[in-house]
N, C-alpha and C positions, 0 to 999 in steps of 0.2 A: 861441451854442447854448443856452444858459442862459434867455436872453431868450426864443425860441423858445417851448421848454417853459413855461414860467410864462405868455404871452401865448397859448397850445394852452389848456390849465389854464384859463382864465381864459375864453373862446371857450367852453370847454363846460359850466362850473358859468353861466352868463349864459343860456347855451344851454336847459338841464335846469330854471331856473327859468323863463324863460320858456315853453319847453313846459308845464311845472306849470300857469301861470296861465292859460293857452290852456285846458286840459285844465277847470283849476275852472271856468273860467266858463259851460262847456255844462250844468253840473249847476243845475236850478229846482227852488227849495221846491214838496213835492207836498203835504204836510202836516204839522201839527205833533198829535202825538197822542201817547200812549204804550200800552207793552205789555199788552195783556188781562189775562197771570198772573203768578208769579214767574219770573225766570230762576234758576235754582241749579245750578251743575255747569260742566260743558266745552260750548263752543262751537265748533260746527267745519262742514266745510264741508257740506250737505246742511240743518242746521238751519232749526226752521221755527219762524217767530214769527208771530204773532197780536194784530193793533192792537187798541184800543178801538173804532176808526170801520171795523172789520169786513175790513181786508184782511189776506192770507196772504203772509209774505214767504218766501224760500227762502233761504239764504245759498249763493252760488255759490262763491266766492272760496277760496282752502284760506286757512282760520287754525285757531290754535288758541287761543281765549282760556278761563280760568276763571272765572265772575264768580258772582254772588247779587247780584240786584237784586231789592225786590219793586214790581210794576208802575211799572216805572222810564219815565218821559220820553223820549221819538224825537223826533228830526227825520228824516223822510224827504225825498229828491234825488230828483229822479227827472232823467234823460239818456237818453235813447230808451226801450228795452225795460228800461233797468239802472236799480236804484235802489238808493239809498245810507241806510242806513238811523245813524244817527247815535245812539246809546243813549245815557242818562244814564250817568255811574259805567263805559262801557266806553272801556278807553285807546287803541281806535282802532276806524273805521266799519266796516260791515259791504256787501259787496258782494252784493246780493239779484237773485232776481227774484220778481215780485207772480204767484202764482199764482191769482188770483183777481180779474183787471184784466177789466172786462166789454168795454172797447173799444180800439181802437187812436186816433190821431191823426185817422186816414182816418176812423172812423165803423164800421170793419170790427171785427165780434166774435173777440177775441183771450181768449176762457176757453176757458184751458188745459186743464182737467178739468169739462167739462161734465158729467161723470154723479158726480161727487162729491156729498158731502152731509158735514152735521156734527151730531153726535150725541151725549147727553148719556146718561150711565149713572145710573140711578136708585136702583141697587139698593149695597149694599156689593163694593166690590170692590178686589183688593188687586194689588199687584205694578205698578201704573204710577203714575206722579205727577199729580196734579189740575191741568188746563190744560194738558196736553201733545197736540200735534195727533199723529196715525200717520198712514201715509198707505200 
């Protein structure tokens, strides 16, 4: 009976890693950039970053992390529609989607917020942090 059990055990830890590895390998470098501003505060699910080479990531995923980075290092994944956004300094990745992807695979226009825009304030203004997207 003994046997059983530890040989069950053993079938499923074999099993959960090689899922893992099936699972890593659909994920392809999409690019290596890093973050336009600081990160400082809580992280969580809805947050929105903003690369240097101009894309908008969303994080989908529920976490909650605390960090202060300032314009920290990315590795971005991308696996179909999902990208994995990989921070410098964060103790683990961040599960996104690009709202700002002009095309699909197909060739088909996949921007999600066609009538958005990004906008700089010029004048003095207090009560939000410098580099923060709203949406």
């Amino acid at each position: 009976m003994k046997f059983k059990i530890v040989l069950l055990i053993c079938f499923v830890v074999v099993g959960l890693q090689t899922a893992n590895s099936l699972i890593a390998k659909d994920w392809k470098l999409f690019e290596e950039t890093s973050i336009r501003s600081r990160i400082s505060g809580s992280i969580e699910k809805r947050h929105i970053f903003q690369t240097v080479s101009g894309k908008i990531y969303k994080v989908i995923d529920y976490v909650y992390l605390y960090e202060y980075e300032y314009n920290p290092e990315v590795i971005v994944l991308k696996n179909g529609s999902l990208y994995k956004l990989v921070i410098e300094g964060f103790d683990e990745p961040l599960l996104c989607k690009c709202l700002n992807e002009e095309t699909t695979s197909s060739g088909e226009s996949n921007k999600q917020y066609p009538d958005s825009f990004e906008s700089f304030i010029v004048n003095k203004f207090t009560g939000l942090d410098q580099g923060n997207i709203y949406k």
